[in-house]
C-alpha positions as CSV (number, residue, x, y, z in Angstrom):
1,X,0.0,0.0,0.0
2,X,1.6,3.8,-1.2
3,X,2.8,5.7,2.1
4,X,0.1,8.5,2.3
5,X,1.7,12.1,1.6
6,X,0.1,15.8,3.3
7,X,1.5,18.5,1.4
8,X,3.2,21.3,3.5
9,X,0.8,23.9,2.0
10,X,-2.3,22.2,3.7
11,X,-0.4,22.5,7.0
12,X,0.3,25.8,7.2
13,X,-3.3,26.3,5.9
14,X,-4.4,24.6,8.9
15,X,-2.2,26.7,11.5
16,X,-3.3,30.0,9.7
17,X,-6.8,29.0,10.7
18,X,-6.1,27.9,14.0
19,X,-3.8,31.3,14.5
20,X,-6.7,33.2,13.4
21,X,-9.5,31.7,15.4
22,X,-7.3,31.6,18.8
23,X,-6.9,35.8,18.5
24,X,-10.5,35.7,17.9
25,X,-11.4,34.0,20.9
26,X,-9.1,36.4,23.0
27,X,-10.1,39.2,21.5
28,X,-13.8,38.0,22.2
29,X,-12.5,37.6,26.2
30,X,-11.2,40.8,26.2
31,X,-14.4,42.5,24.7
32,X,-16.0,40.7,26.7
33,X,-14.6,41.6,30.1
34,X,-14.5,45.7,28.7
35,X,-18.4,45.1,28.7
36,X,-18.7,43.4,31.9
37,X,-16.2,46.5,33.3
38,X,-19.0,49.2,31.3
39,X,-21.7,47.1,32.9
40,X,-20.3,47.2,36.2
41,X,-20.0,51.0,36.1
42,X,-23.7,52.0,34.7
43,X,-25.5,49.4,37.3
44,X,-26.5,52.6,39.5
45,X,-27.8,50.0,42.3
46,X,-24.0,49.2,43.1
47,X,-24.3,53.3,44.3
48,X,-26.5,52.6,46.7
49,X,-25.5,52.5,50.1
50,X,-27.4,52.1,53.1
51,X,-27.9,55.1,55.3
52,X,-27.5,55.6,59.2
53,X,-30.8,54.7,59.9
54,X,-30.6,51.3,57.7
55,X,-32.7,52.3,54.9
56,X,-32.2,53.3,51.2
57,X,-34.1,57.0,51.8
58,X,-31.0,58.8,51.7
59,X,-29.3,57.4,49.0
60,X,-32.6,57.8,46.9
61,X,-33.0,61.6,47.9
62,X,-29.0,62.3,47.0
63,X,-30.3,60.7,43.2
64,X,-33.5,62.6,43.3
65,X,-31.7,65.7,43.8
66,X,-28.3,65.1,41.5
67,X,-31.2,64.6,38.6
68,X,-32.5,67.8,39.4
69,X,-29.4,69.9,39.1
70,X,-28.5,68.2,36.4
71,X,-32.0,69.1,34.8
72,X,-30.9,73.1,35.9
73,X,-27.8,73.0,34.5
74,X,-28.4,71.2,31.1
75,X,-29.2,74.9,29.5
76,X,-26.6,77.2,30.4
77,X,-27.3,79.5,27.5
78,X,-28.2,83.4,28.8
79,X,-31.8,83.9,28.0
80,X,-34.9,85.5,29.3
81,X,-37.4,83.6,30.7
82,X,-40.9,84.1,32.1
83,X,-41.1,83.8,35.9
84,X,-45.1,84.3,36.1
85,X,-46.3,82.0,34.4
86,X,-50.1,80.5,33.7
87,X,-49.9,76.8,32.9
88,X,-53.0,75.0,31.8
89,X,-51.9,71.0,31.8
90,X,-54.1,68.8,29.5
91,X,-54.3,64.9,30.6
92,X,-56.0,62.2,28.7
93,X,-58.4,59.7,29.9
94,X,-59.4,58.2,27.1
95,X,-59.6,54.5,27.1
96,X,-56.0,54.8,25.2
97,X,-54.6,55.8,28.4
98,X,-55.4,52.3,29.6
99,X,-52.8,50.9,27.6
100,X,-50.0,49.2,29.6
101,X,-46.8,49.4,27.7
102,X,-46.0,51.7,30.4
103,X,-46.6,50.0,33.7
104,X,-48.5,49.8,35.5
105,X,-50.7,51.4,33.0
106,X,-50.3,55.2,30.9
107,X,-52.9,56.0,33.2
108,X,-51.9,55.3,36.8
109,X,-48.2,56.1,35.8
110,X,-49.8,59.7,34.3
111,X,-51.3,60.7,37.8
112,X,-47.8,59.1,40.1
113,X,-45.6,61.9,37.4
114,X,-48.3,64.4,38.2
115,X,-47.4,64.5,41.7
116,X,-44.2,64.8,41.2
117,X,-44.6,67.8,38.6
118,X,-46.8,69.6,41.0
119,X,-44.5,69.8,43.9
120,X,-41.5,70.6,41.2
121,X,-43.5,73.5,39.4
122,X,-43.8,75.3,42.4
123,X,-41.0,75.2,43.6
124,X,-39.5,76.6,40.5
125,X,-42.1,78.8,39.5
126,X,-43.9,80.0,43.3
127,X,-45.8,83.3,42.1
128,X,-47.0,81.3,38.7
129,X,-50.8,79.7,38.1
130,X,-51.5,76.3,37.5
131,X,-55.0,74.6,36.1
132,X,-56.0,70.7,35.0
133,X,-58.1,69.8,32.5
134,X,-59.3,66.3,31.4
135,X,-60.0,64.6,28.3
136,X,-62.7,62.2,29.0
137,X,-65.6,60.1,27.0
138,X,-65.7,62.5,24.3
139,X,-65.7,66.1,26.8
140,X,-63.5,68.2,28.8
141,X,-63.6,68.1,32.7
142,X,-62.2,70.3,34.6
143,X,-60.2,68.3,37.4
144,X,-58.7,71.9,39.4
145,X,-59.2,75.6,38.3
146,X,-56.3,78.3,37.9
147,X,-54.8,78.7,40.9
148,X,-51.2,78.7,43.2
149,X,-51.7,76.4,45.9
150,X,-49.8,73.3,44.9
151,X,-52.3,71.3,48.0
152,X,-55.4,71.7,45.8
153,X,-54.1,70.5,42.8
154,X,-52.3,67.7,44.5
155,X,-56.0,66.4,45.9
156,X,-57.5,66.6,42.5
157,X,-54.8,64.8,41.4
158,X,-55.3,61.8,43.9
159,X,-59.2,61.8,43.6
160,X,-58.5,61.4,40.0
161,X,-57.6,57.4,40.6
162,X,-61.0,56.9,42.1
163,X,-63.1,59.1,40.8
164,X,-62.6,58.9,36.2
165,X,-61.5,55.5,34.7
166,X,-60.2,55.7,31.6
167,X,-63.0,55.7,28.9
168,X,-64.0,57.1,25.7
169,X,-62.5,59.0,23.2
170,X,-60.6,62.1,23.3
171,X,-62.0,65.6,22.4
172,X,-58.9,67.9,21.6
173,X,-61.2,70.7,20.5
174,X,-63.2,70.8,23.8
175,X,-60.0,70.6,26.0
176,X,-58.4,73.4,24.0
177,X,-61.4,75.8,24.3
178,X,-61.7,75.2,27.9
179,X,-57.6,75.9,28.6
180,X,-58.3,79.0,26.5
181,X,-61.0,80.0,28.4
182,X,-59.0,79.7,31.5
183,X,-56.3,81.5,30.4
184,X,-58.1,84.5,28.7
185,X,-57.8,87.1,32.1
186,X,-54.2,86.0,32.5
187,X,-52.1,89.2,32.1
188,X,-49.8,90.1,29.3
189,X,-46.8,90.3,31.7
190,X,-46.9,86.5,32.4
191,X,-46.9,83.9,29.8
192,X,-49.8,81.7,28.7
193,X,-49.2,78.2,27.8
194,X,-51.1,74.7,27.6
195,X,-49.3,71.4,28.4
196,X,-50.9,68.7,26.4
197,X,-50.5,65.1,27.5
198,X,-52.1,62.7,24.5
199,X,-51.4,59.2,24.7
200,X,-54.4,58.4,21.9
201,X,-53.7,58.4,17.9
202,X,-56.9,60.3,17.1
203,X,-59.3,62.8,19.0
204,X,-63.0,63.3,18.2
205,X,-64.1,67.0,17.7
206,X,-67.8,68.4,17.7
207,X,-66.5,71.4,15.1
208,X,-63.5,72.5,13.6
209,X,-60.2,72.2,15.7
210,X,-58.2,74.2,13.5
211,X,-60.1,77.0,14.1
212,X,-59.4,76.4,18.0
213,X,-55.9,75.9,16.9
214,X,-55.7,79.6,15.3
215,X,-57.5,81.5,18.2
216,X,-54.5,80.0,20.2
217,X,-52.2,82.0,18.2
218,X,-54.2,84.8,18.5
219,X,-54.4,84.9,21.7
220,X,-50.7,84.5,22.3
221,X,-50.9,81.1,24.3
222,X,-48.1,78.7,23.2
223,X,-48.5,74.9,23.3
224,X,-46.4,71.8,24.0
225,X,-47.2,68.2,23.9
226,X,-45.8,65.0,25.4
227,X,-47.3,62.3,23.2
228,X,-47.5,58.6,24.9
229,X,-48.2,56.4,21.9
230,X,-46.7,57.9,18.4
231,X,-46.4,61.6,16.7
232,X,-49.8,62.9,15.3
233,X,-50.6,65.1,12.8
234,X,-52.6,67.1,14.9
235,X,-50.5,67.7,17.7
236,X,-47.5,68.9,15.7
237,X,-49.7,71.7,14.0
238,X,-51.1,72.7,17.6
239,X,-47.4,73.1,18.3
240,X,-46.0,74.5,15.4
241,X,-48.7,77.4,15.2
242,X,-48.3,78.3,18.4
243,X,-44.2,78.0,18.7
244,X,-43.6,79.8,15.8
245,X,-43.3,77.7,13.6
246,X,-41.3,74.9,15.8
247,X,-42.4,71.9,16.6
248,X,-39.3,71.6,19.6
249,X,-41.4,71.2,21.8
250,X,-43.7,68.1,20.5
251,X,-42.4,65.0,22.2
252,X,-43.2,61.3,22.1
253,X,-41.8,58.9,25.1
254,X,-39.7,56.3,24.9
255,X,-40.1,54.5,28.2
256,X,-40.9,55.4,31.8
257,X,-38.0,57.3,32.6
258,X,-37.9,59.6,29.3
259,X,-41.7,60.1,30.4
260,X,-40.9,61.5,33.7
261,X,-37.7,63.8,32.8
262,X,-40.1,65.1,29.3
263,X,-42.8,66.4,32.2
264,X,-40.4,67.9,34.7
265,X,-38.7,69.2,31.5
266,X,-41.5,71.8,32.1
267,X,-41.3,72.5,35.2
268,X,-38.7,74.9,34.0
269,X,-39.2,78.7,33.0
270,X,-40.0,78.9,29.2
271,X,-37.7,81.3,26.8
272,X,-40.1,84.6,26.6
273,X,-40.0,86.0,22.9
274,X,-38.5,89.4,21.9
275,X,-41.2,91.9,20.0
276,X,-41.0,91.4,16.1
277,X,-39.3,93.7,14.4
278,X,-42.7,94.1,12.1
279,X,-44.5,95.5,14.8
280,X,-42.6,98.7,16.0
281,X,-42.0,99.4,19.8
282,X,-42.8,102.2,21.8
283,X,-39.8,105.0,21.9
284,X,-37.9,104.4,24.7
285,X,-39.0,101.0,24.9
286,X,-36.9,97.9,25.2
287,X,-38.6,95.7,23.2
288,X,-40.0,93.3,26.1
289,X,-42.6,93.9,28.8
290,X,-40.5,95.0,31.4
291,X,-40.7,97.3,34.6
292,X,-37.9,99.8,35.7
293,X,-37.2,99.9,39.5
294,X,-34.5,100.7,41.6
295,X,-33.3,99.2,44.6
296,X,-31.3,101.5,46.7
297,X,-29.0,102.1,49.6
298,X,-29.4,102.6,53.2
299,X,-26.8,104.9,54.4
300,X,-26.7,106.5,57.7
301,X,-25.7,110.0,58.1
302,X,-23.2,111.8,60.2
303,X,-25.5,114.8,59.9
304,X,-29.1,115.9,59.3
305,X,-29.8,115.6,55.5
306,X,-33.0,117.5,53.4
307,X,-35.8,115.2,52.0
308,X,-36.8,115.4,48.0
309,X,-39.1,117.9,47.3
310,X,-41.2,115.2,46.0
311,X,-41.5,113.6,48.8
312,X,-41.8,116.6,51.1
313,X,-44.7,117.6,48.8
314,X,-46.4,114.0,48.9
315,X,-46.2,114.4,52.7
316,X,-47.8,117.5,53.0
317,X,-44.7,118.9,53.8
318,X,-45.6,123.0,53.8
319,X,-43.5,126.2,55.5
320,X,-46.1,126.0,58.3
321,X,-45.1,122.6,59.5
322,X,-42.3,123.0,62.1
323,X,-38.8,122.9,59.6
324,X,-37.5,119.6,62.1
325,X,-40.2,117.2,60.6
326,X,-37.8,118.2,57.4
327,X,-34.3,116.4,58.6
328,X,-33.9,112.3,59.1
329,X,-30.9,110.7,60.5
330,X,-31.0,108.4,57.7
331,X,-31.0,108.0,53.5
332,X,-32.0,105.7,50.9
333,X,-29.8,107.0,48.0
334,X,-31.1,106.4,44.6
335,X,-29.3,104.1,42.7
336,X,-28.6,107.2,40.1
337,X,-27.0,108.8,43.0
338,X,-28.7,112.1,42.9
339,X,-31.9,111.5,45.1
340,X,-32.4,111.2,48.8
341,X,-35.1,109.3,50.1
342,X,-36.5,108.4,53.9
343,X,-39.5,106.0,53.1
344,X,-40.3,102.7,51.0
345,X,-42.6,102.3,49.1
346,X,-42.5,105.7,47.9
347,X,-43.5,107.8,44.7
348,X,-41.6,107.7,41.6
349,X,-38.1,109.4,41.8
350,X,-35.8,109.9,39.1
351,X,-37.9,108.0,36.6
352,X,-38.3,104.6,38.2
353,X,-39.9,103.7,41.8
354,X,-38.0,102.4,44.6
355,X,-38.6,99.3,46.0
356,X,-36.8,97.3,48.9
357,X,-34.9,93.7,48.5
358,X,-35.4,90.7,50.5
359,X,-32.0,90.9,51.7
360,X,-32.1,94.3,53.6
């Protein structure tokens, strides 16, 4: 029987492939172990560390709070924004918000947020207004009216578990007329704005919604909408006729926790908007809706000093008085410098009224 020959070729074939599927395997390890290293730096449960009392409170309120100063410092670009503000938050209970994709349902997750964006709005915004509005079976309820006191609002929000199961359809064009409503007597020197909260894909109207959608514009009132199932039509124009043409501010969650940082997103002071250069300002007039005052400084004096003439006039000040009621031992210097004053509040002086800071 012929000896049985290998030719060289096939062996170095054969250690090639072995070469080549040994680096694979350790380069497999060592990506490997570089994701199990990632992994073991992202599980934020590894952070948490028992407190003095044996419970995880601590640790959970040092997260809560690193969250939110990373929220205030995300935007560190120098703009204006609106601290009175008149919020009118939209929330759907339709039978879509039954939905459970996010647990325990869109519904019972919608009113645990709520909380949460209650107690966060006023503490951001404390002289602003805040109103909820409902979208059930087809009508708009009206689950608080305008008002400041976060306790009212937080009640309404708890009877809502009890009280409305989702049900129905939504009716976009009756939720937006009563927000409008609402927000009609708010002043000009605060902003108007509706939060919208939409977790269906359609809304069922009695008239025309885009007619709703214009007097919005009109009357200066900008939207923004968080959407819980996919982008609708509807929605986006509601925000881009009312955000100038953007539509920034039309979201759609991902999962629980985009949900909660997209609501306390707006908890936040919005951008206020400059005057258009089409419409022409006043003469003298910065552009915005602003109030000149003055805060001054208390100095004491060495020696008796002579009111403002103003202010001796507004006090009924007249040669018959005896001339000591004319002299205090103190002044309130206007920030210009070149007016004396004894009292605050007091008249305008030099243009602009004085007013006193907190921290005097």
């Amino acid at each position: 029987m012929p000896p049985t020959t290998v030719s060289r070729a096939g062996d170095a074939s054969d250690d090639d492939e072995d070469a080549i599927r040994s680096s694979s395997r350790r380069r497999n390890r060592g990506g490997a172990s570089e994701n199990a290293r990632d992994f073991e730096v992202t599980r934020t449960w590894d952070l948490l560390q028992e407190g003095e009392d044996g419970t995880l409170t601590g640790a959970v309120f040092d997260l809560l709070e690193s969250d939110k100063r990373r929220r205030l410092i995300k935007d560190t670009t120098p703009l204006q924004r609106g601290i009175i503000r008149h919020v009118i938050l939209i929330i759907d209970m339709s039978i879509a918000m039954a939905e459970k994709d996010l647990r325990p349902t869109r519904y019972l997750l919608t009113i645990t947020y709520l909380a949460q964006f209650i107690n966060e709005f006023f503490e951001q915004n404390p002289i602003s207004q805040l109103g909820i509005v409902g979208m059930h079976d087809g009508i708009a309820i009206r689950i608080s009216d305008m008002s400041g006191n976060p306790t009212e609002h937080l009640s309404a929000v708890a009877k809502m578990r009890s009280s409305h199961e989702p049900k129905g359809n939504p009716s976009l064009e009756n939720a937006l007329e009563m927000a409008r409503a609402a927000l009609f007597h708010a002043p000009q020197h605060g902003t108007r704005e509706i939060l919208l909260v939409f977790g269906a894909l359609h809304t069922s109207d009695p008239g025309d919604v885009h007619v709703t959608i214009a007097n919005l514009a009109l009357a200066h009132i900008r939207a923004s909408v968080i959407g819980l199932a996919a982008q609708v039509a509807i929605c986006a124009e509601l925000v881009a006729k009312t955000n100038n043409k953007s539509t920034a501010n039309y979201h759609v969650v991902m999962h629980e926790q985009h949900y909660r940082e997209l609501l306390l997103n707006y908890t936040t002071p919005p951008v206020t908007y400059t005057t258009p250069a089409s419409v022409k300002a006043p003469a003298g007039s910065s552009g915005s809706s602003l109030l000149m005052m003055g805060f001054p400084s208390r100095t004491v004096s060495t020696k008796p000093t002579l009111l403002s003439l103003l202010e001796m006039l507004n006090q009924s000040v007249l040669p018959a008085i005896r001339m000591s009621s004319l002299w205090v031992d103190f002044d309130l210097v206007d920030p210009s410098g070149a007016i004396l004053s004894s009292s605050i509040p007091t008249t305008q002086l030099a243009g602009s009224p004085l007013v006193r800071s907190l921290a005097q």
